[in-house]
C-alpha positions in Angstrom: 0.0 0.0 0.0 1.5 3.7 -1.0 1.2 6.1 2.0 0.0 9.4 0.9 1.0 12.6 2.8 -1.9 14.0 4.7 -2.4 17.2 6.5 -3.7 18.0 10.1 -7.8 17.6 8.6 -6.5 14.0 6.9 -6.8 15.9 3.5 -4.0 14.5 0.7 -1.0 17.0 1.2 -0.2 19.2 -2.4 3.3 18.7 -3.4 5.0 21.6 -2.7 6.6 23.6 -5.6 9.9 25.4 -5.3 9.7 27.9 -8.6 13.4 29.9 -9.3 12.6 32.7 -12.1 16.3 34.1 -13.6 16.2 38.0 -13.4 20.2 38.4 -13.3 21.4 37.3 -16.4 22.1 39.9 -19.2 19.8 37.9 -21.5 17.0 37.0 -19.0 16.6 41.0 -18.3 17.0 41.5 -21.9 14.2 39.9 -22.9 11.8 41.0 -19.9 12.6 38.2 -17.3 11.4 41.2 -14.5 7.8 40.9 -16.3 7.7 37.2 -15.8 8.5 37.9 -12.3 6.1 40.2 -12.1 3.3 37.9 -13.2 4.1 35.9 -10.8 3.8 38.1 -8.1 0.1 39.5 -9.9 -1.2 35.9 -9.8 -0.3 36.0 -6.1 -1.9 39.1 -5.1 1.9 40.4 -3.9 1.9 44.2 -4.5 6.2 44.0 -4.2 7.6 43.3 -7.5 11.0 44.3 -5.1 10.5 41.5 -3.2 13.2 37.8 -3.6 11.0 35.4 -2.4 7.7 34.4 -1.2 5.3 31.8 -0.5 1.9 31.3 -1.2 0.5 27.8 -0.1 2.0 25.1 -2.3 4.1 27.4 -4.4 7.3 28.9 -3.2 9.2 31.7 -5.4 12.3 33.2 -5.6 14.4 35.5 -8.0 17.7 33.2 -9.0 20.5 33.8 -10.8 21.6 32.6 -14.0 20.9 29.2 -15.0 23.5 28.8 -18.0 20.7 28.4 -20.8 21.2 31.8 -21.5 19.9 31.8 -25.6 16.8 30.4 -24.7 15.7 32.8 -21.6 14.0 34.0 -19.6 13.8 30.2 -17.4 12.2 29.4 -14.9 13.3 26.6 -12.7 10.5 24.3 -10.8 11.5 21.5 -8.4 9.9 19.8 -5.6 12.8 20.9 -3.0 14.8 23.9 -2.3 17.7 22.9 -3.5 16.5 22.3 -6.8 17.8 18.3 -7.6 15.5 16.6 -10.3 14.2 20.3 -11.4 12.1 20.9 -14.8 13.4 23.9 -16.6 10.9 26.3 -19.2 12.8 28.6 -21.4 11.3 31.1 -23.4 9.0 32.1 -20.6 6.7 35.1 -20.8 3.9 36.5 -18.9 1.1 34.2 -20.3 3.3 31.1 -20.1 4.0 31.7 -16.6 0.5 32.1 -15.7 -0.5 28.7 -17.8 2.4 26.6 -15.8 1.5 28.2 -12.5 -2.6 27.2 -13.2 -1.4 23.8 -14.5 0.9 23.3 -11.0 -1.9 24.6 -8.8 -4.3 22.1 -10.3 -2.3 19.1 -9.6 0.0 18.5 -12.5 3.9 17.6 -12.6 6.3 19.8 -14.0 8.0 16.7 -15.8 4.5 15.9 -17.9 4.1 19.7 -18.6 5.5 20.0 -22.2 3.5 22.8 -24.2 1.6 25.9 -23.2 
């Protein structure tokens, strides 16, 4: 039998998602990485586009630094621990894609199936 992770009213536990967007590289802010981050923080009600990190139930974010796939940027890194091991990277990311991955991980789905927005 697989035990499943259960919170304090025996209600299945949401994995909990550790997203890195890159706003430091030259090529990240270059093609509007800060907008991305912005997004995030819009579908999150945060008013602090300032602000390095934050949390929101499942979902945990932070501003990184570069992740070496420069040509393909902005990326967004999404694992299921802080230290990002076994993490799913999405180049090319925009406003609208952001918002499509972060309703895709809300409703349940792992970042390894997601393959299109």
């Amino acid at each position: 039998m697989i035990e499943e992770s259960l919170d304090e009213k025996g209600k299945k536990k949401k994995k909990e998602y550790f997203i890195s967007v890159c706003t430091s590289s030259k090529a990240c802010k270059k093609r509007a990485s800060k907008y991305v981050w912005e997004r995030c923080c819009n579908e999150h009600n945060r008013e602090n586009f300032e602000e390095e990190s934050f949390e929101d139930g499942n979902l945990h974010f932070r501003q990184s630094q570069c992740m070496g796939l420069c040509k393909q940027g902005p990326n967004v890194k999404v694992s299921e621990d802080e230290e990002g091991k076994d993490a799913s990277i999405f180049s090319w990311m925009n406003p609208i894609k952001i918002a499509k991955l972060l309703k895709r991980l809300k409703s349940g789905n792992d970042p390894k199936d997601i393959k299109n927005f």
